[in-house]
TILO-354224 format. One record per residue (C-alpha): residue number from 1; x, z, y. Coordinates in steps of 0.5 Angstrom, whole numbers, plus 500, padded with zeros to 3 digits. Layout:
BEGIN
<rec i="NUM" u="X" w="Z" v="Y"/>
...
END
This chain:
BEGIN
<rec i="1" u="960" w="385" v="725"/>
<rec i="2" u="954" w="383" v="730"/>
<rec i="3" u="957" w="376" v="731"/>
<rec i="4" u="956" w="375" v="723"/>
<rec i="5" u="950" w="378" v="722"/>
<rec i="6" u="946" w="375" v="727"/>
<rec i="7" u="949" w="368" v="725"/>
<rec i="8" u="947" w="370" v="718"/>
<rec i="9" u="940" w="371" v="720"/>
<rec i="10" u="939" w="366" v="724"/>
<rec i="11" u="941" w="360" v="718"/>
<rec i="12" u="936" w="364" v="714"/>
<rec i="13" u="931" w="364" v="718"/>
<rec i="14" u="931" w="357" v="720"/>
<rec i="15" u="929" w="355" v="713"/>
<rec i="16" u="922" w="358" v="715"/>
<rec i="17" u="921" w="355" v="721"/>
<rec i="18" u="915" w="350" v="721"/>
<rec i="19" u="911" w="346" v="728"/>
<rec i="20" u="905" w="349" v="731"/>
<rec i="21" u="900" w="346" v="734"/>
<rec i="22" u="899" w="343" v="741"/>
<rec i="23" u="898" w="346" v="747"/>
<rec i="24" u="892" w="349" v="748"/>
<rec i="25" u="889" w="349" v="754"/>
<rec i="26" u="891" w="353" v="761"/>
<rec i="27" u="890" w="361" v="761"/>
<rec i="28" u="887" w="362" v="769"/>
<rec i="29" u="891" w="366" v="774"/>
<rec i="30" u="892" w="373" v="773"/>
<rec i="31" u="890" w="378" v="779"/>
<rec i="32" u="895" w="379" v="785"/>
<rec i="33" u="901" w="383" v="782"/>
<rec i="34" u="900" w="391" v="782"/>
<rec i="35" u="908" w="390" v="784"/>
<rec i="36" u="912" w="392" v="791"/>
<rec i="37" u="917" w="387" v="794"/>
<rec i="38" u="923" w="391" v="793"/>
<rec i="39" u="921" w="399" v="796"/>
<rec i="40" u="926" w="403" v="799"/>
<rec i="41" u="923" w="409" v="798"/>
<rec i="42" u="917" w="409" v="793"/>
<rec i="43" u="917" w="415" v="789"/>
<rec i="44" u="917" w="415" v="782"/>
<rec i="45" u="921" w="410" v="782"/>
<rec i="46" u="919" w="406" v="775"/>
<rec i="47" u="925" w="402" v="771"/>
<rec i="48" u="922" w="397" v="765"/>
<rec i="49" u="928" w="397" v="759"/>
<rec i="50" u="926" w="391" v="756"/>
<rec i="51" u="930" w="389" v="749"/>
<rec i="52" u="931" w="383" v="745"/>
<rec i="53" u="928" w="380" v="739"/>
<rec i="54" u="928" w="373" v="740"/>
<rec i="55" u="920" w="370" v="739"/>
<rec i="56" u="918" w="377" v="738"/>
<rec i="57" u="920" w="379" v="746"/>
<rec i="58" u="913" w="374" v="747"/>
<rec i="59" u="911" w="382" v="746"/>
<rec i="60" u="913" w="384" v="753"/>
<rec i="61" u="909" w="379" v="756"/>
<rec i="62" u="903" w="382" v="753"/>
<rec i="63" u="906" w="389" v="756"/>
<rec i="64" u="906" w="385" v="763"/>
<rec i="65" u="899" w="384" v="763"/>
<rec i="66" u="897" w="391" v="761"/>
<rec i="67" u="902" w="394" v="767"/>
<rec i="68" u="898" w="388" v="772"/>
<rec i="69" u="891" w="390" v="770"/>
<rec i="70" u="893" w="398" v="770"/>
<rec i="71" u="897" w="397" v="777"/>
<rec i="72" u="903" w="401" v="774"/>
<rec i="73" u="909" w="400" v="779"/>
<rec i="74" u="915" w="396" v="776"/>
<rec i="75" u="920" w="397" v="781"/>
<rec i="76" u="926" w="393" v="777"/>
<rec i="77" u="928" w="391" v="771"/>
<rec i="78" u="933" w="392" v="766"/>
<rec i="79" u="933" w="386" v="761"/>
<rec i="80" u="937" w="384" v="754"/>
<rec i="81" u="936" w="377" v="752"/>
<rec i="82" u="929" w="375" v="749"/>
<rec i="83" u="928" w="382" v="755"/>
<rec i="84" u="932" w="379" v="760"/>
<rec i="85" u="928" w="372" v="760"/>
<rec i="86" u="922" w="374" v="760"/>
<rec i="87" u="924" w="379" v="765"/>
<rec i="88" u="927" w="375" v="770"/>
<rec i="89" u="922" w="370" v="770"/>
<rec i="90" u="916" w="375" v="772"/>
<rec i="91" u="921" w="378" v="777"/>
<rec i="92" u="921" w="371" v="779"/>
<rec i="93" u="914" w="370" v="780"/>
<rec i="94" u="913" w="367" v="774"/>
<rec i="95" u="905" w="369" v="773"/>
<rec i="96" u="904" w="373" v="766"/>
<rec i="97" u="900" w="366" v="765"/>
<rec i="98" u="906" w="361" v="765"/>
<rec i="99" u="910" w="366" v="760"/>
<rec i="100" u="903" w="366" v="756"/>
<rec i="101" u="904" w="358" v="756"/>
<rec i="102" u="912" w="358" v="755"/>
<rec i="103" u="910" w="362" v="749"/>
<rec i="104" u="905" w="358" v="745"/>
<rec i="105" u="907" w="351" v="747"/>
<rec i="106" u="914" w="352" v="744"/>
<rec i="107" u="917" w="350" v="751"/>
<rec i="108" u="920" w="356" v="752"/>
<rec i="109" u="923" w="357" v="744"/>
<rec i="110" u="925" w="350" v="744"/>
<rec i="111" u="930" w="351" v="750"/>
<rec i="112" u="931" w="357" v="747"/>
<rec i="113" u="934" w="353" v="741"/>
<rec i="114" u="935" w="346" v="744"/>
<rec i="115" u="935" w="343" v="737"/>
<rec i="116" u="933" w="346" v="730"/>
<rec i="117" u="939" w="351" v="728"/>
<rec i="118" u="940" w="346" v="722"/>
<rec i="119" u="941" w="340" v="726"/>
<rec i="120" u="947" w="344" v="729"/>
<rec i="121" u="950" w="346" v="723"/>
<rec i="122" u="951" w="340" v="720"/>
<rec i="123" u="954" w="337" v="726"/>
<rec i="124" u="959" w="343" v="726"/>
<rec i="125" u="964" w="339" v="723"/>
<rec i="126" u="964" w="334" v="728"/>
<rec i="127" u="964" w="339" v="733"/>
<rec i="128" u="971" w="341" v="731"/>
<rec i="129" u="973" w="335" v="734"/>
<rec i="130" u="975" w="336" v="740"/>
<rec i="131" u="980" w="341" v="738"/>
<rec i="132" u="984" w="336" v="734"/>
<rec i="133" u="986" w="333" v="740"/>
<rec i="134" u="988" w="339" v="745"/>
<rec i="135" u="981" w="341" v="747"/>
<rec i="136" u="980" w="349" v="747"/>
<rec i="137" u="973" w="350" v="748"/>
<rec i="138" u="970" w="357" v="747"/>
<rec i="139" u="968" w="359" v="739"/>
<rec i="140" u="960" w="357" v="739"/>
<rec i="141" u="956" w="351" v="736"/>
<rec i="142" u="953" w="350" v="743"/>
<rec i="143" u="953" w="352" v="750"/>
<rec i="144" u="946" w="354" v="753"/>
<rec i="145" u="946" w="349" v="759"/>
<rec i="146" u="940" w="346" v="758"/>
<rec i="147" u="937" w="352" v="757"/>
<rec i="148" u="940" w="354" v="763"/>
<rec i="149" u="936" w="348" v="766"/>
<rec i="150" u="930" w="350" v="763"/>
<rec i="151" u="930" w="357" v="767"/>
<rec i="152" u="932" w="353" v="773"/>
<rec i="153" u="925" w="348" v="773"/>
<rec i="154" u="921" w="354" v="772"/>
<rec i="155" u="923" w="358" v="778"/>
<rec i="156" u="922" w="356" v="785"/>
<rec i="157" u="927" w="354" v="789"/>
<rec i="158" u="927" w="360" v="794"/>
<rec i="159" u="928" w="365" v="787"/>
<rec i="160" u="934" w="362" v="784"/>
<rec i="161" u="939" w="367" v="786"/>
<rec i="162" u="938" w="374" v="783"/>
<rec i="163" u="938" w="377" v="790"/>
<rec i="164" u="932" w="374" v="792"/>
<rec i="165" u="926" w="375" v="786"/>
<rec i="166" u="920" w="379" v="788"/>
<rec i="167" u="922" w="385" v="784"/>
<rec i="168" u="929" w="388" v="782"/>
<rec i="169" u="932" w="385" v="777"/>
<rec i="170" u="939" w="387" v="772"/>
<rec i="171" u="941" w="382" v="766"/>
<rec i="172" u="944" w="386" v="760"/>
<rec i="173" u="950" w="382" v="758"/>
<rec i="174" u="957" w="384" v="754"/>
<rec i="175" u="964" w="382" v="758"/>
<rec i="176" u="968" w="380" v="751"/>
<rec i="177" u="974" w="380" v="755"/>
<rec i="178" u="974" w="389" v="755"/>
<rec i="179" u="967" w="390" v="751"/>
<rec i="180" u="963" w="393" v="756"/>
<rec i="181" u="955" w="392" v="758"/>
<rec i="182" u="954" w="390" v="765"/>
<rec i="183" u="948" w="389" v="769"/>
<rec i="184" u="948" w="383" v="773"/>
<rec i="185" u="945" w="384" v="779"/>
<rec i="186" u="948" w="378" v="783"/>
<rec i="187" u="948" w="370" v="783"/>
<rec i="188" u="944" w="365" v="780"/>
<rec i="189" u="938" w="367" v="775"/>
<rec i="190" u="939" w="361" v="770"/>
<rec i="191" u="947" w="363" v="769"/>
<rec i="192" u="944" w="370" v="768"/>
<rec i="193" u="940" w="369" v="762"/>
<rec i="194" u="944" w="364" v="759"/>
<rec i="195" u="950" w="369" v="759"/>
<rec i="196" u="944" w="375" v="757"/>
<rec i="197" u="942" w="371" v="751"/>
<rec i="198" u="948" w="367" v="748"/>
<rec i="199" u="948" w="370" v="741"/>
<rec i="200" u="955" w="370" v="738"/>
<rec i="201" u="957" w="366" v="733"/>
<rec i="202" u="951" w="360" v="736"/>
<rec i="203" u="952" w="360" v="744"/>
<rec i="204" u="959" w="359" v="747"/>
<rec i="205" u="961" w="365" v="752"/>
<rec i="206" u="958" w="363" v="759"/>
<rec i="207" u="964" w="365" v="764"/>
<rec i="208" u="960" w="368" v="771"/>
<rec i="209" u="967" w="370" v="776"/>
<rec i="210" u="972" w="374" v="772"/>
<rec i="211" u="968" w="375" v="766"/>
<rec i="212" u="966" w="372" v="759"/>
<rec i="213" u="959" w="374" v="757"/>
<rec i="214" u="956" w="373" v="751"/>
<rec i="215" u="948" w="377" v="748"/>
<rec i="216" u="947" w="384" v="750"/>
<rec i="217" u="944" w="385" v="744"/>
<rec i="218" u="950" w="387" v="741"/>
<rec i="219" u="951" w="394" v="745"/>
<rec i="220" u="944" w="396" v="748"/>
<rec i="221" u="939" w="392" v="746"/>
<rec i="222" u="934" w="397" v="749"/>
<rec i="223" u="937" w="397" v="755"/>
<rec i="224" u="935" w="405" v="758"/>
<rec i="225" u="942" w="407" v="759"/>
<rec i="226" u="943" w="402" v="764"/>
<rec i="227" u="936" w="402" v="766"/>
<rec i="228" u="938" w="409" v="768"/>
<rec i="229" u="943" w="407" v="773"/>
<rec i="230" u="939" w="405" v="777"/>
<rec i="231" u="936" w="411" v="780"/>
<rec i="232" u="930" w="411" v="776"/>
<rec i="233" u="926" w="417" v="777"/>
<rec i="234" u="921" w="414" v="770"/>
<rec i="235" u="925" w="409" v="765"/>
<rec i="236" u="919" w="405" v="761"/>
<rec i="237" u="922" w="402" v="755"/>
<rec i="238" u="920" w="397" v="751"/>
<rec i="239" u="923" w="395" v="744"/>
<rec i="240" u="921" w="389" v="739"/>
<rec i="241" u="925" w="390" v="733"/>
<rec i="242" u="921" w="391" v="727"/>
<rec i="243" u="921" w="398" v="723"/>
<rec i="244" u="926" w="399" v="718"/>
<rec i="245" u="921" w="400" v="712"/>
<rec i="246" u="922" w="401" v="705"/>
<rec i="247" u="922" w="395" v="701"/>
<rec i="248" u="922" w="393" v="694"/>
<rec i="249" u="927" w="389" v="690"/>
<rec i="250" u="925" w="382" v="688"/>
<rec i="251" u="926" w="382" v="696"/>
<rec i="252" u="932" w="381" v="696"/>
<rec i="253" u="933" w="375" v="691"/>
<rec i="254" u="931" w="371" v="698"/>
<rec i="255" u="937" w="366" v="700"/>
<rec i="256" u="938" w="371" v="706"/>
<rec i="257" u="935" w="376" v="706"/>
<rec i="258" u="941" w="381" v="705"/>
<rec i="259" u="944" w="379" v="712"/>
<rec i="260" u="936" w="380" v="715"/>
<rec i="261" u="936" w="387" v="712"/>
<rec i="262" u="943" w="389" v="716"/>
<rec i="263" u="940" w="386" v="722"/>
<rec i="264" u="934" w="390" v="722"/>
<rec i="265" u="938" w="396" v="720"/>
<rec i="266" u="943" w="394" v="726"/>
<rec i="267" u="939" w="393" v="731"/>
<rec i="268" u="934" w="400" v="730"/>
<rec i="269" u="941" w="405" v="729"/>
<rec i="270" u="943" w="401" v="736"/>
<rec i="271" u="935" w="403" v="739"/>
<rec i="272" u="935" w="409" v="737"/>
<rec i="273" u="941" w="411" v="741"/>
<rec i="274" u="938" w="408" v="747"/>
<rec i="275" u="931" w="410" v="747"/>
<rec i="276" u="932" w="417" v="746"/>
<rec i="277" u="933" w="416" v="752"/>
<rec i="278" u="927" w="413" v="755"/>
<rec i="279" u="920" w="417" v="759"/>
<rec i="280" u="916" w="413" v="755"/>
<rec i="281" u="917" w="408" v="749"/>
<rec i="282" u="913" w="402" v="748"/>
<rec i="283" u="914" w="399" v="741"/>
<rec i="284" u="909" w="393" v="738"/>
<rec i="285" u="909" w="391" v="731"/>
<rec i="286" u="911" w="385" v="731"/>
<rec i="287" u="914" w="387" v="723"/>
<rec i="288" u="914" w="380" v="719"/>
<rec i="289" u="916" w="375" v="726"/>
<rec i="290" u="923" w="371" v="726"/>
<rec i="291" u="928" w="371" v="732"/>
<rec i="292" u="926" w="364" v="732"/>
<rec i="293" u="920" w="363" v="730"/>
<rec i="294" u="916" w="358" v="735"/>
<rec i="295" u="910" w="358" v="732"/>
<rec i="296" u="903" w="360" v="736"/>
<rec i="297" u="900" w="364" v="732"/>
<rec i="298" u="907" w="368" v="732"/>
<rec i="299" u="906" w="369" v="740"/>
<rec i="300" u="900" w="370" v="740"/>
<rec i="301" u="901" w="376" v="734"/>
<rec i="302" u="907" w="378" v="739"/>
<rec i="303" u="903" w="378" v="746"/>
<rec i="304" u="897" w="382" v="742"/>
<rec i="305" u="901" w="387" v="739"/>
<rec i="306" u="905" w="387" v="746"/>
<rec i="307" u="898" w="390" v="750"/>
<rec i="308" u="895" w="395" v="744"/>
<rec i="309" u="901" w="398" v="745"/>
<rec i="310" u="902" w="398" v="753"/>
<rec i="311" u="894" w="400" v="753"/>
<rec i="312" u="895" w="406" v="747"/>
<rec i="313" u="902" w="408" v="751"/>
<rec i="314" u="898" w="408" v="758"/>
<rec i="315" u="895" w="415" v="758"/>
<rec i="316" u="902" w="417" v="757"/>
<rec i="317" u="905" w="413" v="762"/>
<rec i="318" u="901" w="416" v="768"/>
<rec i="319" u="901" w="423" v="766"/>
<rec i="320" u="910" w="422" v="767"/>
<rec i="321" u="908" w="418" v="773"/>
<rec i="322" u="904" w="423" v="776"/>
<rec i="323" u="908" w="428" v="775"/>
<rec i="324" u="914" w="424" v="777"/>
<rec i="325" u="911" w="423" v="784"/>
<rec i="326" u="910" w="430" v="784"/>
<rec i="327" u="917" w="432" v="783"/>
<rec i="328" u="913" w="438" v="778"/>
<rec i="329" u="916" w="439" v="771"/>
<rec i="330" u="912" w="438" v="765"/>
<rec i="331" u="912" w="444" v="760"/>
<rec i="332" u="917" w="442" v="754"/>
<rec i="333" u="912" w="442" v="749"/>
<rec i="334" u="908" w="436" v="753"/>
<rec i="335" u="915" w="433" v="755"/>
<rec i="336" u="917" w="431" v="748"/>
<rec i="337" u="910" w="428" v="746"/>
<rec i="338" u="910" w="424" v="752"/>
<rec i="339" u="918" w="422" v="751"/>
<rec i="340" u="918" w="417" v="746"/>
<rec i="341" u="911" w="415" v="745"/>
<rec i="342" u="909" w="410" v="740"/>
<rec i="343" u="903" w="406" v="738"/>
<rec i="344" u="902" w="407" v="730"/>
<rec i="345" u="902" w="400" v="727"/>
<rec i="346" u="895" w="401" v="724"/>
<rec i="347" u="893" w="400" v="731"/>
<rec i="348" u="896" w="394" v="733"/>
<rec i="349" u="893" w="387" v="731"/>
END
């Protein structure tokens, strides 16, 4: 069902997909992280879920910035798709700026995509060939590699294996071959997030030892349960979904626009079993940006929104943390407010 819906989605979209301007001119680097290398005993012990959204994850960068300037402790993260991108690249020491850049100069979509979603679907037919004359490859338009690539140039070469990134990191993918969600926590970083973000339907499955997989998204796409696995004391998470909000009838005589609805009532039924679970949960209005939008004035709405709702949660974050690190309970009453924090879409830009 989510393999159709997502390729329904994206085929619709595509038709509004435009270009964007140049490159604009290079952010400064930010301060030195607020960030311990891999602590063995920091208590609480704070976990960022970060879920997938396609060019609406560039509001995780914005939340990354805020956690920066705040020196709010991050001592992993657990990301799906758009989540685990951004997520493995900052673990990495990618600095917020780089991501900032990676978002408006389209470099980061564009690998995304590797060539416009409408090349690849007129070029289906032909990629059936293969298959006349015995080729088995995996079902997908295409496989991510260059992609993959891109993920390798934009690390150093001492951090491209999982292991040695500046901060804990799991990639959220499905294992096709039991339909499972796993974290990947070992082995090269590109494959990782090749395998975390191919959407079913476009990329081909990633094969990394005896699994096969293919997008989180499908399963936990605001990662919490899997966050909470790994002994967090404090899971933060952060949904970039848009909100399931009523809307007229004309709406849906748009090519489309059926398939779009479904995706969104999918994806906020899934969220809502994840984040139920979550300390606190940021949730940026980035209603209205496509999942391969690749346009700057969508990344930068996106980032925007990222940190009005990181600074408007920040009140909350540090009541949990510093009851967290006192091992004090918090009253029922406190506790609910504090769980599930959100900001309120007036207050994003």
């Amino acid at each position: 069902m989510f393999r159709n819906l997502y390729f329904a989605l994206l085929v619709a979209v595509v038709v509004a997909t435009s270009t964007v301007c140049p490159l604009p001119a290079s952010c400064a680097d930010p301060a030195p992280r607020a960030v311990a290398r891999r602590p063995e005993k920091a208590r609480p012990k704070v976990v960022l879920a970060l879920g997938g959204g396609g060019a609406r994850g560039a509001a995780h960068v914005g939340v990354l910035k805020v956690f920066e300037s705040e020196r709010i402790p991050i001592h992993h993260i657990v990301g799906t798709s758009m989540g685990a991108i951004v997520g493995g690249l900052y673990a990495a020491g990618v600095p917020v700026s780089t991501l900032e850049e990676k978002f408006k100069d389209r470099s980061l979509m564009e690998a995304f995509m590797t060539v416009p979603l409408w090349v690849r679907l007129a070029a289906a037919p032909i990629l059936i060939t293969p298959r006349l004359v015995g080729s088995r490859p995996y079902d997908g338009l295409y496989r991510g590699n260059a992609f993959r690539k891109f993920i390798q140039r934009s690390v150093a070469a001492d951090k491209q294996q999982i292991e040695n990134l500046d901060i804990d990191f799991s990639a959220v993918a499905l294992n096709l071959l039991n339909c499972k969600p796993v974290r990947i926590t070992s082995g090269n970083l590109g494959y990782a997030l090749q395998a975390s973000s191919a959407v079913p339907g476009l990329r081909k499955p990633v094969e990394i030892g005896d699994g096969l997989y293919v997008d989180g998204g499908v399963i936990a796409n605001v990662p919490v349960n899997l966050a909470r696995e790994t002994g967090a004391d404090v899971v933060i998470a952060v949904c970039v979904d848009e909100r399931v909000r009523t809307e007229p009838n004309d709406l849906f005589r748009k090519v489309g626009s059926v398939s779009s609805r479904m995706v969104t009532f999918e994806l906020a039924f899934l969220d809502e079993l994840q984040t139920k679970h979550a300390d606190i949960v940021i949730h940026p209005n980035v209603d209205g940006i496509s999942l391969i939008s690749t346009k700057k004035d969508d990344a930068v709405r996106a980032m925007q929104a990222g940190e009005a709702a990181a600074r408007a949660a920040m009140p909350a974050i540090r009541a949990i943390l510093a009851a967290a690190a006192t091992g004090a309970a918090q009253p029922a009453q406190e506790q609910t407010e504090v769980h599930g924090t959100r900001l309120p879409p007036e207050a994003t830009p």
